[in-house]
GUTORTI-587852 format. One record per residue (C-alpha): x, y, z; residue number from 1. Coordinates in nm, 2 decimals, m for minus. Layout:
N
+--------+--------+--------+-----+
:      x :      y :      z :  nr :
+--------+--------+--------+-----+
:      X :      Y :      Z : NUM :
...
+--------+--------+--------+-----+
***
This chain:
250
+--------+--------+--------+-----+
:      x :      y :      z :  nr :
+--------+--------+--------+-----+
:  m3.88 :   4.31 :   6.33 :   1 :
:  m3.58 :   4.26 :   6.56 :   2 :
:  m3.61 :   3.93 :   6.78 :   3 :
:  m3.23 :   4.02 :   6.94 :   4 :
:  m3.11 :   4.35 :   6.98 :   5 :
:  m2.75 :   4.42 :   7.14 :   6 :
:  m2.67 :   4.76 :   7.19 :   7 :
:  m2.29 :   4.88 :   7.28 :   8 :
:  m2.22 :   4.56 :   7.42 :   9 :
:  m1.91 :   4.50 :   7.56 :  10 :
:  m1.72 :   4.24 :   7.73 :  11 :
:  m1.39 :   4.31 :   7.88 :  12 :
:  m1.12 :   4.08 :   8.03 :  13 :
:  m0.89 :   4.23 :   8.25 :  14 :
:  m0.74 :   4.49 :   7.93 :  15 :
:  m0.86 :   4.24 :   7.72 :  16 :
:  m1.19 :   4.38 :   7.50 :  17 :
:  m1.32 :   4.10 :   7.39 :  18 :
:  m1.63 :   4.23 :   7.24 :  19 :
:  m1.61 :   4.61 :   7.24 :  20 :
:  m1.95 :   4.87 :   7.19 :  21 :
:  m2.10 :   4.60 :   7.00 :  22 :
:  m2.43 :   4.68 :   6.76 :  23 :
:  m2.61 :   4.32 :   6.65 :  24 :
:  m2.96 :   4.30 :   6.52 :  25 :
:  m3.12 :   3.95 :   6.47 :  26 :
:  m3.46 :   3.97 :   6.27 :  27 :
:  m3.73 :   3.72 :   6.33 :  28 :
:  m3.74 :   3.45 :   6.10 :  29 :
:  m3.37 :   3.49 :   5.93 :  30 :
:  m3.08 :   3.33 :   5.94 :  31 :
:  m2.81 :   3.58 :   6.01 :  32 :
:  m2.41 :   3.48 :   6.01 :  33 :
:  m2.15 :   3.60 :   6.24 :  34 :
:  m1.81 :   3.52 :   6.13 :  35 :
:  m1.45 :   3.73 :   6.19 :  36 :
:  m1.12 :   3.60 :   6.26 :  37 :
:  m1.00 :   3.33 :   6.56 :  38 :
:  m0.99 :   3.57 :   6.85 :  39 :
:  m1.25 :   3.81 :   6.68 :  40 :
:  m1.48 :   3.78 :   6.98 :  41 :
:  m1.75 :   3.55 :   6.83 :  42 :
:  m1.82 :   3.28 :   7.12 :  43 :
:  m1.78 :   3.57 :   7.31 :  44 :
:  m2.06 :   3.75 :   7.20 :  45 :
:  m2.28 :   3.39 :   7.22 :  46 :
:  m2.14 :   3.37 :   7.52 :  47 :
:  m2.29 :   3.72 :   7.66 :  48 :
:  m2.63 :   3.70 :   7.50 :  49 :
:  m2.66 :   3.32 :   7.65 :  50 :
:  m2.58 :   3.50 :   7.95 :  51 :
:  m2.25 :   3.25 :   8.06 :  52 :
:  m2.06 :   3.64 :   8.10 :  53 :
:  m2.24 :   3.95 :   8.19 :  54 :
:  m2.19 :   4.23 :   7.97 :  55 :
:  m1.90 :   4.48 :   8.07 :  56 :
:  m2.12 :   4.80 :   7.94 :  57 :
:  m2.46 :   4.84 :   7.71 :  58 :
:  m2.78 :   4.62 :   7.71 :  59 :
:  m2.97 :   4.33 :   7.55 :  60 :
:  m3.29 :   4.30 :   7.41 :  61 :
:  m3.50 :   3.98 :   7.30 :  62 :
:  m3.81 :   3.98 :   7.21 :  63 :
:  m3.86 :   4.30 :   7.34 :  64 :
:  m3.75 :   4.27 :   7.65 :  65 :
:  m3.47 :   4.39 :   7.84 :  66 :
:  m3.23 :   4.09 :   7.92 :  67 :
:  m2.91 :   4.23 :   8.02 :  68 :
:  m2.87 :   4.08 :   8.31 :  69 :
:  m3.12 :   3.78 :   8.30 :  70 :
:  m3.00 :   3.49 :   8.44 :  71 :
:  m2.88 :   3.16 :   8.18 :  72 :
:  m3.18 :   2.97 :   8.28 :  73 :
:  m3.43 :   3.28 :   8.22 :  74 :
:  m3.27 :   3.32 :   7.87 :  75 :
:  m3.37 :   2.93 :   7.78 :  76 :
:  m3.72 :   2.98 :   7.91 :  77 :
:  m3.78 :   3.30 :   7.71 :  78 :
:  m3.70 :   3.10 :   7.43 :  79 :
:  m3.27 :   3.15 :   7.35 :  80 :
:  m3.07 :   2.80 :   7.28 :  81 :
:  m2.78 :   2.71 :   7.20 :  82 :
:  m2.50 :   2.44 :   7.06 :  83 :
:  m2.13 :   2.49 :   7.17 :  84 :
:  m1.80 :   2.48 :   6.96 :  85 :
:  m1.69 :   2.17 :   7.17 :  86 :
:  m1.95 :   1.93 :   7.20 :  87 :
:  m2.12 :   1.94 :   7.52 :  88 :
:  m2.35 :   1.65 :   7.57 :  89 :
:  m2.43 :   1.43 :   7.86 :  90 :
:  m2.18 :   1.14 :   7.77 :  91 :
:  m2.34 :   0.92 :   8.03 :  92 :
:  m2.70 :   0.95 :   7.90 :  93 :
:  m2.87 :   0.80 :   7.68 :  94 :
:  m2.95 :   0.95 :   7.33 :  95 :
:  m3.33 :   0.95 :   7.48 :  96 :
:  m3.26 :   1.11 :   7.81 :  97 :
:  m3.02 :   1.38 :   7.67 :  98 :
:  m3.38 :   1.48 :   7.48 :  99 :
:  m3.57 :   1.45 :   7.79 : 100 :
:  m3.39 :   1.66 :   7.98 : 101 :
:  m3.34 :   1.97 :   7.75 : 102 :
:  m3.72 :   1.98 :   7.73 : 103 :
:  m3.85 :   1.98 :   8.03 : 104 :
:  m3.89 :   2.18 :   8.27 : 105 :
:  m3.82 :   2.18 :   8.65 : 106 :
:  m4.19 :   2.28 :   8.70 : 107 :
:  m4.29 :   2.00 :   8.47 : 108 :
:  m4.05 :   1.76 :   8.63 : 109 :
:  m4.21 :   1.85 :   8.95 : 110 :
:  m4.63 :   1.82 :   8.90 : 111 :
:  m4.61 :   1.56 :   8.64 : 112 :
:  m4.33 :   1.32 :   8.86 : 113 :
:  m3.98 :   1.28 :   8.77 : 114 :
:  m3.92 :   0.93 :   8.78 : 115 :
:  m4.24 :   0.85 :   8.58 : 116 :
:  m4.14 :   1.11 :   8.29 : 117 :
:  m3.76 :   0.99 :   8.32 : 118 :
:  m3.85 :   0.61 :   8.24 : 119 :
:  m4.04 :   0.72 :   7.94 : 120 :
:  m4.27 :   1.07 :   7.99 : 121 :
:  m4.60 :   1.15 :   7.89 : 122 :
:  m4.72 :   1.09 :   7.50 : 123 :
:  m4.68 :   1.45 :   7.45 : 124 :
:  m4.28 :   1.42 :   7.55 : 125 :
:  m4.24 :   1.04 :   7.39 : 126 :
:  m4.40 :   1.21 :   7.01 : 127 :
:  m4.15 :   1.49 :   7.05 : 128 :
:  m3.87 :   1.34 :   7.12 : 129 :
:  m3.93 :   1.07 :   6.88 : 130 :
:  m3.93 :   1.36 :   6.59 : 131 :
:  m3.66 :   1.49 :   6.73 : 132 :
:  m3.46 :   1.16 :   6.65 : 133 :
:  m3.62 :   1.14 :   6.34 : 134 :
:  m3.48 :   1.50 :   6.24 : 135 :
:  m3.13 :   1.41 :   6.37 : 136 :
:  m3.10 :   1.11 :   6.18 : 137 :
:  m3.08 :   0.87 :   6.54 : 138 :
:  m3.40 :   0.69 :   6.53 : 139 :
:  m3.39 :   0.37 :   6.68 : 140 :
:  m3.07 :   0.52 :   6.82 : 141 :
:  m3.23 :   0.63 :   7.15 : 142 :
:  m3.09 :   0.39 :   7.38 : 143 :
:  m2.74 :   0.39 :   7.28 : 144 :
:  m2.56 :   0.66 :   7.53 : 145 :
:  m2.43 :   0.95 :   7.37 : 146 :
:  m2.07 :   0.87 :   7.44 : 147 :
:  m2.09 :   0.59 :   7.19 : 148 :
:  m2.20 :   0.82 :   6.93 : 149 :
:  m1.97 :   0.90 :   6.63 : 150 :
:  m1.88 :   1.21 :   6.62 : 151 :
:  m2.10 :   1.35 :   6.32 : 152 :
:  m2.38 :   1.19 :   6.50 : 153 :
:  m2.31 :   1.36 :   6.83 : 154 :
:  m2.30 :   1.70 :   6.70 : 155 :
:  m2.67 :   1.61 :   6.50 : 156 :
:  m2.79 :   1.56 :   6.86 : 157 :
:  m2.70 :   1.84 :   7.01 : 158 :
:  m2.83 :   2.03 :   6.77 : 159 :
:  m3.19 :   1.83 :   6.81 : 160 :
:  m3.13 :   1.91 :   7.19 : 161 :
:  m3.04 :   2.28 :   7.14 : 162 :
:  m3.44 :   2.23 :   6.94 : 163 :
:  m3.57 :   2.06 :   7.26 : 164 :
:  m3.66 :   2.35 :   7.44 : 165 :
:  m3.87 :   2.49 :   7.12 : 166 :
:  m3.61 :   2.81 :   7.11 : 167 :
:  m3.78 :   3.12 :   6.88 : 168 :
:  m3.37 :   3.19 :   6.86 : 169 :
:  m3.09 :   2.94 :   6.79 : 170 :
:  m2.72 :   3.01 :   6.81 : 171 :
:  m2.49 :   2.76 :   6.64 : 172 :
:  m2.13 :   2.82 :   6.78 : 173 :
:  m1.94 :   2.66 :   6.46 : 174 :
:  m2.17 :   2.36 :   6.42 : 175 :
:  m1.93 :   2.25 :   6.13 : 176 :
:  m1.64 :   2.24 :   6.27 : 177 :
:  m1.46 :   1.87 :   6.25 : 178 :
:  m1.69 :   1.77 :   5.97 : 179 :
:  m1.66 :   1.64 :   5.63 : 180 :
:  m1.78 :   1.75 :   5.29 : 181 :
:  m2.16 :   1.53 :   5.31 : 182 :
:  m2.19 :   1.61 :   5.69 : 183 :
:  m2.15 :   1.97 :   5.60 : 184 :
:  m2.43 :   1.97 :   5.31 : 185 :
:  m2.64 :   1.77 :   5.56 : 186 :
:  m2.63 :   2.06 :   5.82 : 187 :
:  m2.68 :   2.32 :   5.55 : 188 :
:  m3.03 :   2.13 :   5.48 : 189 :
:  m3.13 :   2.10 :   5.86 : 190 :
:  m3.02 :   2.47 :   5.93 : 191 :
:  m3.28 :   2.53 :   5.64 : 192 :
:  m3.55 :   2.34 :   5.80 : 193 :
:  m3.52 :   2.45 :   6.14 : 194 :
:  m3.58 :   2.86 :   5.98 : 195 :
:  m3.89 :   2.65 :   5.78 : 196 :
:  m4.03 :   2.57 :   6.15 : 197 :
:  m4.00 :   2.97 :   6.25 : 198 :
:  m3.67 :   2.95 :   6.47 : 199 :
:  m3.47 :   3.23 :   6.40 : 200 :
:  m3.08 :   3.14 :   6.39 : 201 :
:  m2.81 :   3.31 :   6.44 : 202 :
:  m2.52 :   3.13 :   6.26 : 203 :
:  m2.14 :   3.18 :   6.39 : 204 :
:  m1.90 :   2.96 :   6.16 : 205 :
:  m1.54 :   2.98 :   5.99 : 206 :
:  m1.66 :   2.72 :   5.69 : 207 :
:  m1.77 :   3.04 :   5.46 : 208 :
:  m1.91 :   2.75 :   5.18 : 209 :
:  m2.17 :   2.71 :   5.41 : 210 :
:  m2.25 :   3.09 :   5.58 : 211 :
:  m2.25 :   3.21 :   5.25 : 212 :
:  m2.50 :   2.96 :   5.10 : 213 :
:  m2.75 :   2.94 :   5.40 : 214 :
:  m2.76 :   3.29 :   5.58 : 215 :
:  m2.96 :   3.57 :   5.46 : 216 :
:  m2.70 :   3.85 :   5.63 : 217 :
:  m2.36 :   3.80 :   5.74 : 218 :
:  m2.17 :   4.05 :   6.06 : 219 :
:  m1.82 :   4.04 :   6.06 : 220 :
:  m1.62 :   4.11 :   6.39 : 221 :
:  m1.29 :   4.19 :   6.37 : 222 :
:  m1.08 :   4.28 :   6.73 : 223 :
:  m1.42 :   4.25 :   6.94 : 224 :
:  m1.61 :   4.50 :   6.67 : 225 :
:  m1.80 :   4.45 :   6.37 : 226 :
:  m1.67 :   4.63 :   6.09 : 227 :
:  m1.90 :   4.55 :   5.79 : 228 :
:  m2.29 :   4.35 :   5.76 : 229 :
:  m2.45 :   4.28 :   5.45 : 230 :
:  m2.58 :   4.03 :   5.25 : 231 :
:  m2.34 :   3.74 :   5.11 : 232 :
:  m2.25 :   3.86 :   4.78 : 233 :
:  m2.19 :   4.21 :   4.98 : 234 :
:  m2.02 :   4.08 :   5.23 : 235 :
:  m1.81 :   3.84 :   5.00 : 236 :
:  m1.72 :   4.22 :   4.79 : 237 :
:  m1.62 :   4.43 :   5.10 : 238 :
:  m1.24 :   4.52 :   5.11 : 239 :
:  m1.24 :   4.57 :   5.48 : 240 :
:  m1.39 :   4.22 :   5.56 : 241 :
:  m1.09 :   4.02 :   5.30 : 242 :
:  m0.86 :   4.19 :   5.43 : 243 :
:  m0.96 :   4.13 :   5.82 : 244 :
:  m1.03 :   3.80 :   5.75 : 245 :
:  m1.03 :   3.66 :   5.37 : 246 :
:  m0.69 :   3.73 :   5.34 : 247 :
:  m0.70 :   3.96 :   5.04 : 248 :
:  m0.70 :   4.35 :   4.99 : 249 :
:  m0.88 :   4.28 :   4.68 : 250 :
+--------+--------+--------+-----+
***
């Protein structure tokens, strides 16, 4: 069953087409890949279905419901997260607080008092949080503000934030990029774990080790269109997709 539908989605800029007519299906429960070129149109597309731009022409669908042109904030709460290319974390909070505040509400914020729940929450908040650090790798990390994080360890946070706000559907805007060899085997095992808990992800990275090992279909946009989807191995055997963006003809 589709849990993200996009149909004829475009996104223009000025002459620029961005995204152009694009057809995406995300299936509950699978991790699909998006990859293409630099300039391909990727972020763009995360950035339209996060709704950050509003489509230029077609609609979106999630979870059965017509999103097109639901606000950011209505997007989160109907259960769509997300982690950014460059890393986008409150560099003045604390490890803790950058938790706290991606997982509650303003509604809960508001009945259950703000100060109280910003000092240290309810036991509900403080046992989710706490395996939240646990699944990043920061426990007994929580005080430490995020600025002083190394990098490896600031991207492993915003991905436990992104998980914060119990998504059904996670995007990953190149979660790899900037890290080495272990990092990258790491992420492969928590991308794994997060599809074990029933989030559905929806992968967009250049480091094709890793889509090809961890996705169960790949999309490939080339010039704001897709022009091939498969699994892996096809994907990995299509002529159009090495020579869009392999490099090859063969």
């Amino acid at each position: 069953m589709a849990l993200l539908e996009l149909q004829g989605v475009s996104r223009h800029f000025g002459g620029v087409r961005a995204i152009d007519g694009l057809d995406l299906e995300v299936r509950e429960g699978e991790i699909l890949g998006l990859i293409g070129p630099n300039g391909s149109g990727k972020s763009t597309a995360v950035n339209v279905i996060t709704g950050l731009y509003p489509p230029s022409a077609g609609r979106i669908a999630f979870d059965g419901r017509d999103i097109t042109a639901a606000a950011t904030h209505r997007r989160l709460s109907e259960g769509i997260a997300r982690t950014f290319q460059n890393i986008r974390l409150f560099g003045g909070l604390t490890v803790w607080q950058n938790l706290w505040v991606a997982q509650n509400s303003a509604r809960d914020r508001a009945a259950r008092g703000f100060l109280s729940r910003w000092m240290g929450g309810q036991s509900g908040a403080r046992e989710g949080i706490g395996k939240l650090l646990a699944f990043a790798g920061l426990a007994g990390r929580e005080d430490e503000l995020a600025s002083n994080l190394a990098f490896g360890e600031q991207r492993r946070l915003e991905f436990a934030r992104a998980l914060a706000a119990k998504p059904k559907l996670l995007l990953l805007d190149e979660p790899a990029a900037g890290m080495n060899a272990g990092e990258i085997a790491d992420l492969d095992e928590r991308i794994r774990a997060v599809r074990e808990r029933g989030v559905t992800v929806l992968l967009i990275e250049h480091h094709m080790e890793l889509v090809m090992a961890v996705t169960d279909r790949v999309a490939v946009l080339n010039f704001g269109q897709k022009i091939a989807e498969g699994t892996p191995a096809q994907i990995q055997a299509h002529s159009a997709v090495r020579k869009a963006y392999l490099g090859g003809d063969h």
